[in-house]
Every structure is written in C-alpha cells, then in structure tokens.
C-alpha positions in Angstrom: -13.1 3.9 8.9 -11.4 1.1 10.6 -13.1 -1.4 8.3 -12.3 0.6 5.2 -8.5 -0.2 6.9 -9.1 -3.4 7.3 -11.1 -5.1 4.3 -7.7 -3.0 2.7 -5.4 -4.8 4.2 -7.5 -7.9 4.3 -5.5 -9.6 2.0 -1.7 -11.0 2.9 -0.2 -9.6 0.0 -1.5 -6.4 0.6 0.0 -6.1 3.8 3.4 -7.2 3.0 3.1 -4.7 0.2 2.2 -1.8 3.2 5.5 -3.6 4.9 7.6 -2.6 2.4 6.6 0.7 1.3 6.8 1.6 4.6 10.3 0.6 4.7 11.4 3.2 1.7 10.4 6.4 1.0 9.0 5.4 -2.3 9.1 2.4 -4.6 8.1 2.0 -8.0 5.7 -0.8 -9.2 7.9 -2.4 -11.0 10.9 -2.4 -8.3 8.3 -4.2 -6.2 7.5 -6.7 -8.3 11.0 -8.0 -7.9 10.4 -8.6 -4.3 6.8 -9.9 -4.4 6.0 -13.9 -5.9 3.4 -12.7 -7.6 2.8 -11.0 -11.5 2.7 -7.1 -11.9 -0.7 -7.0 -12.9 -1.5 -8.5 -9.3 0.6 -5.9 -7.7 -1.1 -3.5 -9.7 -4.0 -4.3 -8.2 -3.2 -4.7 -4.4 -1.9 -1.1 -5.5 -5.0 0.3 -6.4 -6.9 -1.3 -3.5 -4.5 0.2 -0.9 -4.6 3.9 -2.8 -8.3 3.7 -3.0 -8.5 3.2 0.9 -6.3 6.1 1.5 -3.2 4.0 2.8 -0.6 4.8 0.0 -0.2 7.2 -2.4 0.6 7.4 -6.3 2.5 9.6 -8.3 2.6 9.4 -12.3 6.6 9.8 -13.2 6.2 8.7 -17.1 5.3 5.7 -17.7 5.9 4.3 -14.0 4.0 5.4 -10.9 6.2 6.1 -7.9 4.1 4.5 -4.4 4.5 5.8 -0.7 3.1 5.2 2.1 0.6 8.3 4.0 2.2 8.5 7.2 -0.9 10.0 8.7 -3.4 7.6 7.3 -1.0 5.2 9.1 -1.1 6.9 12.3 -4.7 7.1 12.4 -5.0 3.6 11.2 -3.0 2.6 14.5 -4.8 4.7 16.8 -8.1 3.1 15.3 -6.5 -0.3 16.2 -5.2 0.9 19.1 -8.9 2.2 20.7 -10.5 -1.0 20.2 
C-alpha cells in the first residue's frame, strides 16, 4: 500500500499537485493549470496517476472534472509513513 503511495507521488509535480488540492476543497483542471509550469495534458496525467492510486478524487461537472483530495486516503497515507 505504502508503495502504491509512493511510486504516486513519486514524481515532483505530482506532489505539488497533492499540495494544492489539499489546500481547496476542490479545484478544476483547468484552474490548476494556471498555477502549474507545465501543459494541461501533463496535468491531466499527474491527475489520473494520483486518482488511480486512490489519493484524489474526480467528479465529471460538463465538460470539466472538479478534483479533491480523499482525506482518509491521506490519513492512512500518513500513518503508513508514520509506522516506518
């Protein structure tokens, strides 16, 4: 579980990306590609990674797909860190 986490957040971008949804209650894509030196379709795909390993979640509004952070993934993820 705790390398799941971690090859997840194993790239910088990734975990700036984590930093700032966990800042907000929810952020669309696009919003965060404004605050992010890198192209959407790159954000896009730190997206996916990080929703695939259970860390954020997605939510279809339309055309644009509102991100959040799981709060208890994150928990667990810091006990998991924590216990080593």
């Amino acid at each position: 579980e705790l390398a799941m986490y971690a090859k997840a957040l194993g790239h910088p971008m990734r975990v700036r990306i984590l930093r700032i949804l966990a800042q907000q209650t929810e952020c669309i894509c696009g919003d965060m590609v404004a605050l992010l030196p890198v192209a959407q379709s790159t954000v896009s795909q730190h997206l996916k990674l990080l929703k695939n390993a259970g860390l954020v979640q997605g939510e279809i509004d339309g055309p644009r797909v509102r991100y959040c952070v799981d709060p208890a993934v994150v928990r667990r993820l810091k006990a998991l860190v924590r216990d080593l």
